[in-house]
C-alpha positions as CSV (number, residue, x, y, z in Angstrom):
1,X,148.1,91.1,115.6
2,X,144.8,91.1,116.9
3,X,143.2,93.8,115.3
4,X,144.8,91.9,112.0
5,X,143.1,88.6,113.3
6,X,139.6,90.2,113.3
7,X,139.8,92.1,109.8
8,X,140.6,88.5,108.4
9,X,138.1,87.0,109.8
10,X,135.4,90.2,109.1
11,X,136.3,89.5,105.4
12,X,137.5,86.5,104.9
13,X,135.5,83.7,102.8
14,X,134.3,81.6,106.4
15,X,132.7,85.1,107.6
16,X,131.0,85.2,103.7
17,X,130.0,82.2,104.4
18,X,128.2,82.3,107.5
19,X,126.8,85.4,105.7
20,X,125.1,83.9,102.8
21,X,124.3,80.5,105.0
22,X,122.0,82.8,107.6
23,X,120.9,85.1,104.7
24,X,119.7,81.6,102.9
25,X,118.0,80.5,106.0
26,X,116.0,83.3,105.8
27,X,114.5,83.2,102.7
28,X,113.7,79.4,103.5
29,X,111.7,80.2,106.3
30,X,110.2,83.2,104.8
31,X,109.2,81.0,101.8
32,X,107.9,77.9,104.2
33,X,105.5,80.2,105.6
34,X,104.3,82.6,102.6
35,X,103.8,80.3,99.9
36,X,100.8,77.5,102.3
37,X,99.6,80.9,103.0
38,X,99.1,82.1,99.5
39,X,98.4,78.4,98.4
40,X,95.4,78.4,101.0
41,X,94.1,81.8,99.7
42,X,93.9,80.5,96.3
43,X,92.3,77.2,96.8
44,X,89.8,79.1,99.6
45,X,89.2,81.5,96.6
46,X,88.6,78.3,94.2
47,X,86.1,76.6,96.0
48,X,84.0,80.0,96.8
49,X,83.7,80.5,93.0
50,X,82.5,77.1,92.4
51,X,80.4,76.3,95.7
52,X,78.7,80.5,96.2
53,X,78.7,81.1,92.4
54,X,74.8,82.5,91.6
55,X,73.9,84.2,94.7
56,X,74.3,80.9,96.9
57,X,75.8,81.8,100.4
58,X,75.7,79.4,103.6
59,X,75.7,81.0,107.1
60,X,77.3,79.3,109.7
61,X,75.8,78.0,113.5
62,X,75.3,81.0,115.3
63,X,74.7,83.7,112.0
64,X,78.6,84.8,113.0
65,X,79.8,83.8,109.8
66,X,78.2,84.3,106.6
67,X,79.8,82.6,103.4
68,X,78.9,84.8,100.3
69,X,80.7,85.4,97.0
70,X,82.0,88.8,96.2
71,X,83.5,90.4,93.3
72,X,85.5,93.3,94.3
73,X,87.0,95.3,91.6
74,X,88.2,98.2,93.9
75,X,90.1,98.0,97.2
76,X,88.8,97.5,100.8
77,X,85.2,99.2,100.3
78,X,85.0,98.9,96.9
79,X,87.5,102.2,97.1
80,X,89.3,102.5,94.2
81,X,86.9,100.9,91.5
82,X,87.7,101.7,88.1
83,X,91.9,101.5,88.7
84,X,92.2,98.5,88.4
85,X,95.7,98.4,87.1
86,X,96.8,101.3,89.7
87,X,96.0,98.4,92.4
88,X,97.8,95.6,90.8
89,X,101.1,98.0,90.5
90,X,100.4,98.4,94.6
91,X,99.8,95.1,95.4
92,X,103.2,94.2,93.6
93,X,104.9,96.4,95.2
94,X,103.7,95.3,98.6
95,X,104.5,91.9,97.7
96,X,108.2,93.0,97.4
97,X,108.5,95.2,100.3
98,X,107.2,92.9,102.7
99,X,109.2,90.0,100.9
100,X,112.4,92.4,101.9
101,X,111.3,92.9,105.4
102,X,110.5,89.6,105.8
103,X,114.1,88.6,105.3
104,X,115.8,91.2,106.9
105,X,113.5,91.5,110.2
106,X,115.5,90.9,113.2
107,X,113.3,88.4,115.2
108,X,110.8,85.8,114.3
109,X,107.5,87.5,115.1
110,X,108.5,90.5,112.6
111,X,109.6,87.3,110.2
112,X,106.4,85.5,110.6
113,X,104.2,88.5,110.1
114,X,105.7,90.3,107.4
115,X,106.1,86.9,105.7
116,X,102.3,86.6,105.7
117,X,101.5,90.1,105.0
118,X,103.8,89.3,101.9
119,X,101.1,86.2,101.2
120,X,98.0,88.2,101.6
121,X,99.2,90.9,98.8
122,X,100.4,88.0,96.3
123,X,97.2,86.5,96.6
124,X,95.1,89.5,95.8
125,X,97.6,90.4,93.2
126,X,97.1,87.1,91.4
127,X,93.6,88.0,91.0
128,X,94.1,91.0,89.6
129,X,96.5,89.1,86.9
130,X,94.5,86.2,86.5
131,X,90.4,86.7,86.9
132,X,88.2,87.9,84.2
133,X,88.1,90.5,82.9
134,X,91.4,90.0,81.7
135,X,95.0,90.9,83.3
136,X,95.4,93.5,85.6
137,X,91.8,94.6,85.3
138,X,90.7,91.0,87.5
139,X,88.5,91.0,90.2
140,X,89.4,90.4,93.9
141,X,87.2,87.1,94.9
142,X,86.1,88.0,99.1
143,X,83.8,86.0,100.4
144,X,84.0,86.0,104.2
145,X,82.0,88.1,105.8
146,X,81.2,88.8,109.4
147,X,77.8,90.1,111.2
148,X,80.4,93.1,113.2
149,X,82.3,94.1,110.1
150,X,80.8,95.2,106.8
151,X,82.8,94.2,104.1
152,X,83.3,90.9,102.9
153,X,87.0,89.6,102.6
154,X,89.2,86.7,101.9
155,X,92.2,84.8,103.4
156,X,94.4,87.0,101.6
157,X,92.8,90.0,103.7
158,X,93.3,88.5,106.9
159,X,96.9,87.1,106.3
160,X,97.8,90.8,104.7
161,X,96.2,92.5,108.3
162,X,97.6,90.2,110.8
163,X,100.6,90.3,109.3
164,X,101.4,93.7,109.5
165,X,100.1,93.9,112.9
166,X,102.2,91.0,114.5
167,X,105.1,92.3,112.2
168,X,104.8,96.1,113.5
169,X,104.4,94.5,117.4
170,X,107.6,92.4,116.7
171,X,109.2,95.0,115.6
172,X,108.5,97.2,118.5
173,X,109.2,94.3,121.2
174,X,112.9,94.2,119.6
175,X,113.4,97.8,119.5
176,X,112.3,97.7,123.3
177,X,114.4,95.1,124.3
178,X,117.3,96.1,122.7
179,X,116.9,99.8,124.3
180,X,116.9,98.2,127.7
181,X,120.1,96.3,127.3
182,X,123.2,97.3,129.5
183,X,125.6,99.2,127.6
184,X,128.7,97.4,126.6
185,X,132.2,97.4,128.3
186,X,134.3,100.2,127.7
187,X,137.3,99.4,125.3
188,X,136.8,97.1,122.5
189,X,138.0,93.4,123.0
190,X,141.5,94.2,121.9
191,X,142.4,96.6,124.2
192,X,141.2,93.9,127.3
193,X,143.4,91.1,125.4
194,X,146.3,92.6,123.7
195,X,148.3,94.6,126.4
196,X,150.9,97.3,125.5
197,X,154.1,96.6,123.5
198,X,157.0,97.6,125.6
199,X,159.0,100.9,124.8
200,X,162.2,98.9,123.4
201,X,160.4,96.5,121.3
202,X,158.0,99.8,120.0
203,X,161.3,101.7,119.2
204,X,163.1,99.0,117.9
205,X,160.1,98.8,115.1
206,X,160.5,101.6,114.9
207,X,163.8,101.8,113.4
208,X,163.5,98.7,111.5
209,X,165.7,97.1,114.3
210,X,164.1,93.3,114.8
211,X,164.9,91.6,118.5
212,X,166.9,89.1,118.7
């Protein structure tokens, strides 16, 4: 009877329920956090083009930030110039791969991170679909840049690097955790609650004898 009890509740439509309810959840959050992340790469990217366009750049108190617009055409360090469409195809792929770990991580610093990981490839990718020259062939707008660090990058840059790092160290932090946790009771919860049938009542089913 017990055993029975679980399998109708493993299957039946409340358990789906609860199912598709947390799966839901999920996506919400994941969505809540990658799309004002992709939105701010955008309008960052926006304002660069209009504000840095013709060789303008502004360099912030200290000369720790410099503001400057860059074109980028390749990947990080120019790398891959030329394949244009070879990049979009990877950026669209990272978008969906860290879209499906995003809703399938385990605990909310993977979620958070992989969510904005998933942000910073959908921005660059909508540059590559959207940004003269023409689609897939668009240009990555960067235009942070750093006195420590060479290259100049965006918000989509940063979102796509921190992500995956607080995503990786979430990661890790559950699969530690969860390593360390006692090991459970021997005997599954029907054998502590359900106690033996007695040897008349076992025989009697088993002759198709019901008692009385």
């Amino acid at each position: 009877m017990v055993s029975l009890q679980v399998s109708r509740q493993a299957g039946g439509p409340e358990f789906r329920a609860g199912s598709v309810s947390a799966a839901v959840k999920r996506v919400l959050w994941c969505t809540a956090i990658a799309v004002p992340a992709t939105a701010a790469d955008v309008a960052s990217k926006e304002w660069a083009s209009s504000r840095l366009a013709g060789g303008r750049d502004v360099t912030m108190p200290g000369g720790l930030i410099r503001l400057q617009l860059v074109i980028n055409h390749g990947a990080s360090l120019g790398l891959g110039a030329g394949y244009e469409p070879l990049l979009a195809a990877a950026a669209f792929a990272g978008t969906i791969l860290f879209a499906a770990w995003a809703v399938r991580a385990a605990g909310w610093a993977e979620r958070v991170g992989a969510a904005l990981a998933m942000a910073g490839a959908a921005g660059n990718l909508i540059d590559r679909l959207t940004r003269p020259p023409g689609v897939l062939h668009g240009g990555v707008v960067d235009w942070l840049h750093v006195w420590f660090y060479g290259p100049t990058f965006n918000l989509a840059d940063i979102w796509l690097r921190g992500g995956v790092l607080i995503a990786a160290s979430g990661w890790l932090w559950h699969r530690r955790t969860r390593d360390h946790l006692p090991p459970p009771l021997a005997g599954g919860p029907s054998e502590m609650t359900s106690p033996a049938a007695p040897a008349s009542e076992s025989h009697a089913v088993q002759w198709g004898l019901r008692p009385r």
